[in-house]
Short mmCIF file of the C-alpha atoms (twelve columns), coordinates in Angstrom:
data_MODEL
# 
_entry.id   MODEL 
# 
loop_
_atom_site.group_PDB 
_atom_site.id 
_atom_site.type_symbol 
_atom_site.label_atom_id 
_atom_site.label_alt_id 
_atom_site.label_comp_id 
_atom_site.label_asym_id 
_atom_site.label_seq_id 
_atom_site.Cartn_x 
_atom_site.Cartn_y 
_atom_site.Cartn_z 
_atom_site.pdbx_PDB_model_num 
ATOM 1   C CA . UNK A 1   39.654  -9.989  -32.510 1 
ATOM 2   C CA . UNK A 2   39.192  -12.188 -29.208 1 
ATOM 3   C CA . UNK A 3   39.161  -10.832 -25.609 1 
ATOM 4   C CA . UNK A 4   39.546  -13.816 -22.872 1 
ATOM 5   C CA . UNK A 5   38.096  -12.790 -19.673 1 
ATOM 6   C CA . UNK A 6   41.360  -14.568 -17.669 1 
ATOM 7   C CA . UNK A 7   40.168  -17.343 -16.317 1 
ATOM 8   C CA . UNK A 8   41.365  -20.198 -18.483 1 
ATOM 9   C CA . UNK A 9   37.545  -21.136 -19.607 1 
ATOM 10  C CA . UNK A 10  37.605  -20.409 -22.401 1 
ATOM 11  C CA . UNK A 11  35.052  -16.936 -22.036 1 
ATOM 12  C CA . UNK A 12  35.976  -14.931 -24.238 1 
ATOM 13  C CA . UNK A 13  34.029  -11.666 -25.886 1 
ATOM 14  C CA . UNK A 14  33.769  -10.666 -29.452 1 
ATOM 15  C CA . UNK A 15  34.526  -7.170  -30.698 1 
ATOM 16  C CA . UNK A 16  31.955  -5.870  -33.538 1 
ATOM 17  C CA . UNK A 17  33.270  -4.156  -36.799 1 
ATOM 18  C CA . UNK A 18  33.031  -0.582  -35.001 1 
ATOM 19  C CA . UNK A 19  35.642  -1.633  -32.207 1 
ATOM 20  C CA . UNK A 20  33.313  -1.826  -29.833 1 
ATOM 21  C CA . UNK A 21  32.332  -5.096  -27.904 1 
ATOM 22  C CA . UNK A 22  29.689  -6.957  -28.888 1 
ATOM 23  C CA . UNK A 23  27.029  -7.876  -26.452 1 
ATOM 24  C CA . UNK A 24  23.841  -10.119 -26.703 1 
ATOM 25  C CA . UNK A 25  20.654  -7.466  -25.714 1 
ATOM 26  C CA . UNK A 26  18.891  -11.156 -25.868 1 
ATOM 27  C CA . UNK A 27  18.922  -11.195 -21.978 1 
ATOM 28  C CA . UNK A 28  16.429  -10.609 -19.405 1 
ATOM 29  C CA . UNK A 29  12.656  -11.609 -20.331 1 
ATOM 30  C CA . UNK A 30  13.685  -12.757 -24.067 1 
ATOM 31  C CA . UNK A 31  15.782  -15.276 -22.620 1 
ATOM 32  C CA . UNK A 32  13.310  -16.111 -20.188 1 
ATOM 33  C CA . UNK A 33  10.328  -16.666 -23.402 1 
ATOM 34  C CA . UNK A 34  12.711  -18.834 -25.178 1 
ATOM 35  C CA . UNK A 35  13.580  -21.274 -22.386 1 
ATOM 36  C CA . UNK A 36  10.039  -21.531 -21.356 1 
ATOM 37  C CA . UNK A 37  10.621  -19.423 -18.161 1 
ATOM 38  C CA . UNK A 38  7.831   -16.151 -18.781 1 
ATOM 39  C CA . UNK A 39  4.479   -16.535 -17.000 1 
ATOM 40  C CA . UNK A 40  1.496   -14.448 -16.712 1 
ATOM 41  C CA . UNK A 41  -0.821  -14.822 -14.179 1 
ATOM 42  C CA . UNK A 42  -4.091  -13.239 -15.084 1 
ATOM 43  C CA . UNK A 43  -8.003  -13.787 -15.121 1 
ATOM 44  C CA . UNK A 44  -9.385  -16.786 -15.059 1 
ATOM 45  C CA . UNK A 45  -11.177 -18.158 -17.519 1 
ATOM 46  C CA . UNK A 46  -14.538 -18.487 -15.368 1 
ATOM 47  C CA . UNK A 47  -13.947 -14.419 -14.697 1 
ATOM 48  C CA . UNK A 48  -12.439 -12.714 -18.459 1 
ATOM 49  C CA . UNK A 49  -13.169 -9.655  -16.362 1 
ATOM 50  C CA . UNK A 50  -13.777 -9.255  -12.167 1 
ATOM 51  C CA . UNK A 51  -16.564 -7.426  -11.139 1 
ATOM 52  C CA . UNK A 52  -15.472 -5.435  -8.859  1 
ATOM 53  C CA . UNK A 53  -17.049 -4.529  -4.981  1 
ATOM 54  C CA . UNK A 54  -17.721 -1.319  -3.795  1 
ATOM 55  C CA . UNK A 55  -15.978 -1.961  -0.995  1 
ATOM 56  C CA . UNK A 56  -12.414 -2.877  -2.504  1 
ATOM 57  C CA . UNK A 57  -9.812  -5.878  -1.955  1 
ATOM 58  C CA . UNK A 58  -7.677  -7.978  -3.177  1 
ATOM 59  C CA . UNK A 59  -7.934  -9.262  -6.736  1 
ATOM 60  C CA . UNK A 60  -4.664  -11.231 -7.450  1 
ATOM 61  C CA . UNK A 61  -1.961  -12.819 -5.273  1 
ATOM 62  C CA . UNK A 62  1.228   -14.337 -6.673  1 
ATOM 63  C CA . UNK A 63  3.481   -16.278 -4.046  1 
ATOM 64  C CA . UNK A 64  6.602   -17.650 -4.311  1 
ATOM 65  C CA . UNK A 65  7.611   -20.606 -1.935  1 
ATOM 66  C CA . UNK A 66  9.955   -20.871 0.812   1 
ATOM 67  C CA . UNK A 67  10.869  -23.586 -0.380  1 
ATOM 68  C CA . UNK A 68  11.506  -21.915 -3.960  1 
ATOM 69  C CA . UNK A 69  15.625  -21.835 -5.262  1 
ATOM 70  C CA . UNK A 70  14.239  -19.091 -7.678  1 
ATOM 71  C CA . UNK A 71  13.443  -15.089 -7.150  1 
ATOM 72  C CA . UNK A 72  10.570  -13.851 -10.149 1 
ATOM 73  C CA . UNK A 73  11.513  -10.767 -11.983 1 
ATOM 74  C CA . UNK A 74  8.532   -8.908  -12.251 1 
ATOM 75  C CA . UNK A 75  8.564   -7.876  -16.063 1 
ATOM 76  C CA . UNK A 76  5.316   -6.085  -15.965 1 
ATOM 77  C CA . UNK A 77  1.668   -5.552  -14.482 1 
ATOM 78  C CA . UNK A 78  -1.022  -4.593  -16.161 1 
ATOM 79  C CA . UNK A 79  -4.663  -3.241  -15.262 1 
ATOM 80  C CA . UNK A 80  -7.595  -2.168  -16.488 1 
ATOM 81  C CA . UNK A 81  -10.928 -0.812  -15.381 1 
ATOM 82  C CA . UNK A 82  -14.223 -0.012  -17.241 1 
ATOM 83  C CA . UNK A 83  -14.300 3.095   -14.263 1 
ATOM 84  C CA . UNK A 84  -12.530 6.386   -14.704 1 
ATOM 85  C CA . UNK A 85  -10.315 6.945   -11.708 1 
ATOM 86  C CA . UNK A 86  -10.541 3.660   -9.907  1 
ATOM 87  C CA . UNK A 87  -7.784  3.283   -6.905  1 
ATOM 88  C CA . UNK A 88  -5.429  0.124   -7.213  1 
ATOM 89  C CA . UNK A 89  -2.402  -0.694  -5.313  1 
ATOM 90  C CA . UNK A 90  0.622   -2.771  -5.719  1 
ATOM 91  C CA . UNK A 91  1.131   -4.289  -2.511  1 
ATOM 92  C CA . UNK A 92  4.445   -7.020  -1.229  1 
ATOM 93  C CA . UNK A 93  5.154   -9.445  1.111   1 
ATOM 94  C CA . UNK A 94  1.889   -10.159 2.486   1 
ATOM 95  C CA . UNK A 95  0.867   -12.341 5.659   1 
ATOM 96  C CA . UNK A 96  -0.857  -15.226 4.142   1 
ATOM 97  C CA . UNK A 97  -3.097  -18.313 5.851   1 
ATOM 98  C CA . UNK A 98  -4.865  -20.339 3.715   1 
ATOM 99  C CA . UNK A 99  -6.339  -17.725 0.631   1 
ATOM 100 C CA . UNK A 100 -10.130 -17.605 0.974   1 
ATOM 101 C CA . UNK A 101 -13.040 -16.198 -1.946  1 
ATOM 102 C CA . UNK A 102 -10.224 -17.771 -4.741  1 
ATOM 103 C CA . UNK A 103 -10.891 -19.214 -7.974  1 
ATOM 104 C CA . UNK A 104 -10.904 -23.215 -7.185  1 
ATOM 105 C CA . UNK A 105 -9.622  -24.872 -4.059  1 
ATOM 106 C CA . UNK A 106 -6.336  -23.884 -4.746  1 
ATOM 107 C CA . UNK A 107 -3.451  -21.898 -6.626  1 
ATOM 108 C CA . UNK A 108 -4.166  -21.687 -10.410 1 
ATOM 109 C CA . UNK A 109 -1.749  -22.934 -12.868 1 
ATOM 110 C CA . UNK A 110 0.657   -20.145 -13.995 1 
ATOM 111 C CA . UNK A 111 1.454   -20.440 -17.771 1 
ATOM 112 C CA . UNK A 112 4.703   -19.674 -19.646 1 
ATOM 113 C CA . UNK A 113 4.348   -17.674 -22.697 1 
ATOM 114 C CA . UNK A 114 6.002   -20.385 -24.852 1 
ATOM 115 C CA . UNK A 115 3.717   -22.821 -24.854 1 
ATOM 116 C CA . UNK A 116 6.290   -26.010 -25.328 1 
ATOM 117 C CA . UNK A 117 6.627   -25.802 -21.576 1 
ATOM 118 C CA . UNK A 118 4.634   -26.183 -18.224 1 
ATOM 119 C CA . UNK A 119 3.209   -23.688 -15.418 1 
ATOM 120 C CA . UNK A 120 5.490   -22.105 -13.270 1 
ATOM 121 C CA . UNK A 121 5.936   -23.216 -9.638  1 
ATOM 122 C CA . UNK A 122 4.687   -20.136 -8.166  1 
ATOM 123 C CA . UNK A 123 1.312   -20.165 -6.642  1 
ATOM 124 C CA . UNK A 124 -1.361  -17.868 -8.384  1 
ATOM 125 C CA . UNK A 125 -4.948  -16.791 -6.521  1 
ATOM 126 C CA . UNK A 126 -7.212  -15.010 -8.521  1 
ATOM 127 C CA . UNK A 127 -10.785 -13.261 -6.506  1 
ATOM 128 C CA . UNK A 128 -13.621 -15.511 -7.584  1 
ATOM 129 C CA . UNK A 129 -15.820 -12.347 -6.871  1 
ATOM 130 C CA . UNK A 130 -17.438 -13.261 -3.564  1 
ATOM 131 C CA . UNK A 131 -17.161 -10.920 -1.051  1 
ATOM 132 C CA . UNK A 132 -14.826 -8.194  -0.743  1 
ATOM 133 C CA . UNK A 133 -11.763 -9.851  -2.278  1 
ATOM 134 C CA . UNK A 134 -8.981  -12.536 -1.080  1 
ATOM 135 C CA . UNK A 135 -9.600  -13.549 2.499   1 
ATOM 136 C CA . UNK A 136 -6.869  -14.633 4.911   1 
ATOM 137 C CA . UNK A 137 -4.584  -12.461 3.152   1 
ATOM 138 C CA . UNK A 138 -3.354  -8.807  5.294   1 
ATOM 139 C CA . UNK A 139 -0.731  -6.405  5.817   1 
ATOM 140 C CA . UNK A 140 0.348   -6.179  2.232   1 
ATOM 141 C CA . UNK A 141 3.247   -3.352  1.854   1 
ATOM 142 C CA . UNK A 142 2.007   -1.006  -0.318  1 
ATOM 143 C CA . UNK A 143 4.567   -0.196  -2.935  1 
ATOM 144 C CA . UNK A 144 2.560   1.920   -5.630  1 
ATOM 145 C CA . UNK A 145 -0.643  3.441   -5.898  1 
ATOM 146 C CA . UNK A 146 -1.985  5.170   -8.834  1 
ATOM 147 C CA . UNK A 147 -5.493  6.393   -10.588 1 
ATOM 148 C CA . UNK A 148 -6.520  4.133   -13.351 1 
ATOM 149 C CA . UNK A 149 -7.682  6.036   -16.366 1 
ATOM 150 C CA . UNK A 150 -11.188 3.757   -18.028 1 
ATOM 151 C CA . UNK A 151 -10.575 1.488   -21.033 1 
ATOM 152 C CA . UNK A 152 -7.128  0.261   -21.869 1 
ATOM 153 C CA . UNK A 153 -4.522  -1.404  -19.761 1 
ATOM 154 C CA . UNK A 154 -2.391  0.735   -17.663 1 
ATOM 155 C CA . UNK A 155 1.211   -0.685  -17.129 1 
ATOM 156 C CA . UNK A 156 1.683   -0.148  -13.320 1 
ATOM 157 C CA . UNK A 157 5.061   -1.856  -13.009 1 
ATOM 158 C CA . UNK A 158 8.274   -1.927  -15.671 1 
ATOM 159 C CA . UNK A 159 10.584  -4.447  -16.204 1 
ATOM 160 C CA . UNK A 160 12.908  -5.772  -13.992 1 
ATOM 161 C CA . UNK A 161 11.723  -3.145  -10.714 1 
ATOM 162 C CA . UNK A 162 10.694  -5.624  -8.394  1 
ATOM 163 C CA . UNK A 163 11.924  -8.949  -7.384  1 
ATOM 164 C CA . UNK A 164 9.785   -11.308 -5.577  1 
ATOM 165 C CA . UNK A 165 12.475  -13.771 -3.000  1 
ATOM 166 C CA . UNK A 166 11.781  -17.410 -1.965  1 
ATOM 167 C CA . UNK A 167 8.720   -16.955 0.564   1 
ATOM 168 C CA . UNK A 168 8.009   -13.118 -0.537  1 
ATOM 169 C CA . UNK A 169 4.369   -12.216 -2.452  1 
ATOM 170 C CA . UNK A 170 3.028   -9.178  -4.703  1 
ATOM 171 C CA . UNK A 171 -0.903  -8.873  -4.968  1 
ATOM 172 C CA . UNK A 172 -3.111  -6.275  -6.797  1 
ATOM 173 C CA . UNK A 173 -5.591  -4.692  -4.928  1 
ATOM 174 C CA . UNK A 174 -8.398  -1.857  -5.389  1 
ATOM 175 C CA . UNK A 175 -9.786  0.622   -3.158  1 
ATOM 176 C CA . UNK A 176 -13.966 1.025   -2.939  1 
ATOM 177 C CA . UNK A 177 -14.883 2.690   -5.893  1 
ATOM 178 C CA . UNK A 178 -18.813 3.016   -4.762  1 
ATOM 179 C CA . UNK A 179 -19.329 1.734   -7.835  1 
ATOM 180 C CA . UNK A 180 -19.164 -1.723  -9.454  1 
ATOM 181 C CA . UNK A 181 -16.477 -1.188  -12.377 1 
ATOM 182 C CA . UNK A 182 -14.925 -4.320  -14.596 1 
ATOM 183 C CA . UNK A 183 -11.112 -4.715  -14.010 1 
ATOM 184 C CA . UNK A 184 -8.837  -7.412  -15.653 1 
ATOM 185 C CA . UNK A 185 -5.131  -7.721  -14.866 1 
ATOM 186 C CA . UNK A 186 -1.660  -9.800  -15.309 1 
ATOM 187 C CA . UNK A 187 1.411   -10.300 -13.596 1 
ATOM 188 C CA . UNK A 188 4.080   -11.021 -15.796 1 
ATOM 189 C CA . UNK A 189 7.252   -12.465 -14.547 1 
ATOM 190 C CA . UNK A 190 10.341  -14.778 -15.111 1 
ATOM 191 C CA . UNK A 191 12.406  -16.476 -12.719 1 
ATOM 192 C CA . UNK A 192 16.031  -16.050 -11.437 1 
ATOM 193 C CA . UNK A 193 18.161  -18.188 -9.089  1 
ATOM 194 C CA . UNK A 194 17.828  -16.675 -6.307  1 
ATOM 195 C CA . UNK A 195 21.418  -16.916 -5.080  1 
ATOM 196 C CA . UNK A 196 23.037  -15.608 -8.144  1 
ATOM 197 C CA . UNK A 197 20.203  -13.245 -9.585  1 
ATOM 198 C CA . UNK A 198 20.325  -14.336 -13.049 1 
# 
């Protein structure tokens, strides 16, 4: 059996053996893997881990341009921390000048997951471990703060909560720990048009 949606397309939907409609679950981030649209920004290679300050700061920045047609999905962020009960933050829509104490002279290159296709457009800074964290970055809204347990990653976002607009950011940050603890991290995301949302 055939349901047209009305329109004179052609759309129409399918209905599986049980009577019920079929649907494609393939949406979302799977999509996104296959058509070379999933990136992760994460350490750089220079810095597998960061060594953290005592003080606390920013660690990772991911901006998306004014300019940009396309909102990222965040899919998921991960971190972890060689330090029971170190602070970290999810923070959004940051005041930004020009990102100081960064890995390189400027944004790193974003990679898709499927590796037929390029970077992403966004702009990535990673902390090159100089001082207390990204410079020239402030008034981050924090969004979610938690207590990392030590050893493996804890997943501080889940799919699909938080959208990042044409000239909005999300950055990881972590509060002094008095200690020096090792902390790695990624931002996974896709991209949307951000007109439409999908």
């Amino acid at each position: 059996m055939q349901i047209n949606d009305g329109t004179g397309t052609g759309a129409a939907a399918k209905v599986a053996g049980s009577g019920r409609v079929a649907v494609d679950a393939d949406d979302g981030v799977l999509a996104a893997a296959k058509a070379g649209g999933l990136y992760v920004l994460t350490n750089h290679s220079d810095h597998p881990t960061l060594t953290a300050t005592a003080t606390g700061g920013l660690i990772a920045l991911l901006v998306n341009s004014e300019n940009s047609r396309k909102s990222f999905v965040i899919d998921s962020i991960t971190v972890a921390s060689s330090l029971v009960a170190l602070s970290v933050s999810v923070e959004i829509n940051y005041e930004i000048g020009n990102p100081g104490n960064i890995e390189g002279s400027s944004p790193v290159d974003i990679p898709p997951t499927n590796t037929a296709y390029s970077s992403s457009s966004g702009e990535g800074y990673v902390w090159d471990e100089a001082s207390n964290g990204i410079t020239n970055v402030t008034d981050g809204t924090g969004i979610l703060r938690t207590i990392l347990a030590a050893g493996g990653p804890t997943e501080l976002v889940p799919s699909g909560r938080i959208i990042v607009a044409p000239g909005g950011s999300i950055g990881i940050s972590h509060d002094a720990p008095g200690t020096t603890p090792e902390i790695s991290f990624a931002i996974r995301f896709y991209e949307v048009d951000a007109a439409t949302g999908y």
